[in-house]
N, C-alpha and C positions, 0 to 999 in steps of 0.2 A: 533297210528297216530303221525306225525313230529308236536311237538309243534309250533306256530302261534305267533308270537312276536311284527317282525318290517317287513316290506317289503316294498323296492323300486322298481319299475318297472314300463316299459312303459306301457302306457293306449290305448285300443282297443276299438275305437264303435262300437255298435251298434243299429242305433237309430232309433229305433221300438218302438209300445208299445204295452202292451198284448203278450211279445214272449210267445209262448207255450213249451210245453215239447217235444212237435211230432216235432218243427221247432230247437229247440235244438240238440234231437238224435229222429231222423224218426224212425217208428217200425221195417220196416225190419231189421233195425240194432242188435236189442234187444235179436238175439236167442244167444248170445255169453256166455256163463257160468263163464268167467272169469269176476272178476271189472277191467281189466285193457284193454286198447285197444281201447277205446271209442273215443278217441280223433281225429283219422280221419276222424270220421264221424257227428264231430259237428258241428252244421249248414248246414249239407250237401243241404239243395238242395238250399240254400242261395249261398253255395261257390262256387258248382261247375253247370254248362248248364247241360243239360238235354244228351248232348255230350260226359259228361266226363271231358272237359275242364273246367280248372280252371274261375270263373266267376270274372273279373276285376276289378269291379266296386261294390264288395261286401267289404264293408272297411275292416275287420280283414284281407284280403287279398295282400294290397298293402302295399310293402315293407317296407314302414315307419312304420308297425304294426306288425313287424313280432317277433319273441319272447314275444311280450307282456303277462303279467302275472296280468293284471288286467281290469277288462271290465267293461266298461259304457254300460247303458240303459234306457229305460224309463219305467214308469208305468207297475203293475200287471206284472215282469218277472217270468217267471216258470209255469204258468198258465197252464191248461190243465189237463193231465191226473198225476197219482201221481208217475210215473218212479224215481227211485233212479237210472237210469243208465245217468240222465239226469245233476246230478253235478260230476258224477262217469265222462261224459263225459268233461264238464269244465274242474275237473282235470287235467285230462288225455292231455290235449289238452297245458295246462301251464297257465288257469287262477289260481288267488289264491285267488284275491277278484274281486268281483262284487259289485259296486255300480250301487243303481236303487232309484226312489222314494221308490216304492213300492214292494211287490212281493206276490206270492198264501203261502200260510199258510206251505204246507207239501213241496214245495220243498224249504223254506228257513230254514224248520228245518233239513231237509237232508242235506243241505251245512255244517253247524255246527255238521253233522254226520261222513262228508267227509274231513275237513280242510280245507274248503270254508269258508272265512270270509265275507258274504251278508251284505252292509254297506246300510243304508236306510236314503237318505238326501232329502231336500226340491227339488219340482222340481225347483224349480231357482237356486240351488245350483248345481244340476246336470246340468242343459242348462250351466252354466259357466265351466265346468268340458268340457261339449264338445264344446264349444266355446275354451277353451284352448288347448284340445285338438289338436283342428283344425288348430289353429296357431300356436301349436313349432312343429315343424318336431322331431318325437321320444321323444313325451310329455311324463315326467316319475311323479309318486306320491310317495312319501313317506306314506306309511300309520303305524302307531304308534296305536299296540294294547292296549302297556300295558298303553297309557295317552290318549289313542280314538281319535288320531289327524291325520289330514291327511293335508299333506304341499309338495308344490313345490319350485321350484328355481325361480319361480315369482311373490313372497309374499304370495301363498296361504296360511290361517295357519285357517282350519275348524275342530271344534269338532265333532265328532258324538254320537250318542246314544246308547248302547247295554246293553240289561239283564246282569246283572252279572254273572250270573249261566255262559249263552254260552259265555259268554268272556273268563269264566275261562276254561271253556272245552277246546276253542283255545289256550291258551297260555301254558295249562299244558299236551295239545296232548291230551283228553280224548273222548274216546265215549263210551257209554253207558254202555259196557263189562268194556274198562279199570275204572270205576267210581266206577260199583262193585266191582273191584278189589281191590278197594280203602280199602275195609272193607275185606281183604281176612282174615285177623288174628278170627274177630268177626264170620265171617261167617264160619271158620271151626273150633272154640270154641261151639258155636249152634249145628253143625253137630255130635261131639263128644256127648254132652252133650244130643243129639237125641238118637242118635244108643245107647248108655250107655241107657237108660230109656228103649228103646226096647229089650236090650238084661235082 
């Protein structure tokens, strides 16, 4: 995984509460075998009419949100079923962090599986995030892993909170494989030191 440091980017709503995992990436999307590809089908039936057509009035859609690599929300994001194809699809799509109050337990530890940075702030702290949002055309955030800050070009200057362990995961690129790998010397020192006893 690309380590996780500092990132600016524009900011995308979407201001729901309770999204699910099925409104994130719908199931027929799911028989795919690869992790990559998921991104056009995120939010699908949010983005696009039942037509085909692009739906207008769905905010990550209009112009002013377009490259955005960091999405707002409200309460309980990720809810639902437990899909890892569901931050596999965020990815895929150019978010890199989500801010929400809150979110479902298994997919906010999948984002820290994926190089999703899930930032968890007060809700009044997020209603001003989309209140700003709303008002600069191509509202962009600084967000600051390695001093857990998040600052704009309009005085914002918010700290957030994060476990150390998943902070360090983002910033050093690790998941779970790379972390064992971490011990690879000790781990095939034991191996040796196995097989020698058994032979």
């Amino acid at each position: 995984m690309e380590p996780f440091k500092q990132l600016t980017g524009i900011v995308a709503p979407v201001d729901r509460v309770n999204v699910d995992t099925d409104a994130i990436i719908p199931k027929q999307f799911l028989k795919r075998i690869e992790r990559s590809g998921f991104g056009q089908f995120l939010f699908f039936e949010w983005r696009f009419h039942e037509s085909g057509e692009v739906n207008a009035e769905f905010e990550p859609n209009k112009p002013r949100y377009q490259d955005a690599s960091v999405l707002i929300s409200r309460a309980n994001f990720g809810c639902g079923s437990s899909r890892e194809h569901a931050p596999w699809a965020i990815l895929d799509y150019g978010f890199k962090v989500i801010i929400a109050p809150s979110y479902a337990d298994i997919f906010y530890n999948n984002c820290f599986k994926n190089s999703i940075l899930p930032i968890k702030l007060s809700e009044e702290q997020v209603e001003d995030l989309f209140q700003r949002t709303a008002k600069h055309d191509g509202y962009k955030l600084n967000v600051d892993l390695e001093n857990k800050k998040l600052t704009d070009d309009y005085g914002l200057d918010l700290s957030f909170e994060l476990d150390e362990h998943r902070r360090q995961f983002l910033l050093q690129g690790l998941d779970d494989i790379g972390l064992t790998l971490q011990h690879e010397d000790k781990i095939s020192a034991y191996e040796q030191k196995h097989a020698a006893r058994l032979g």
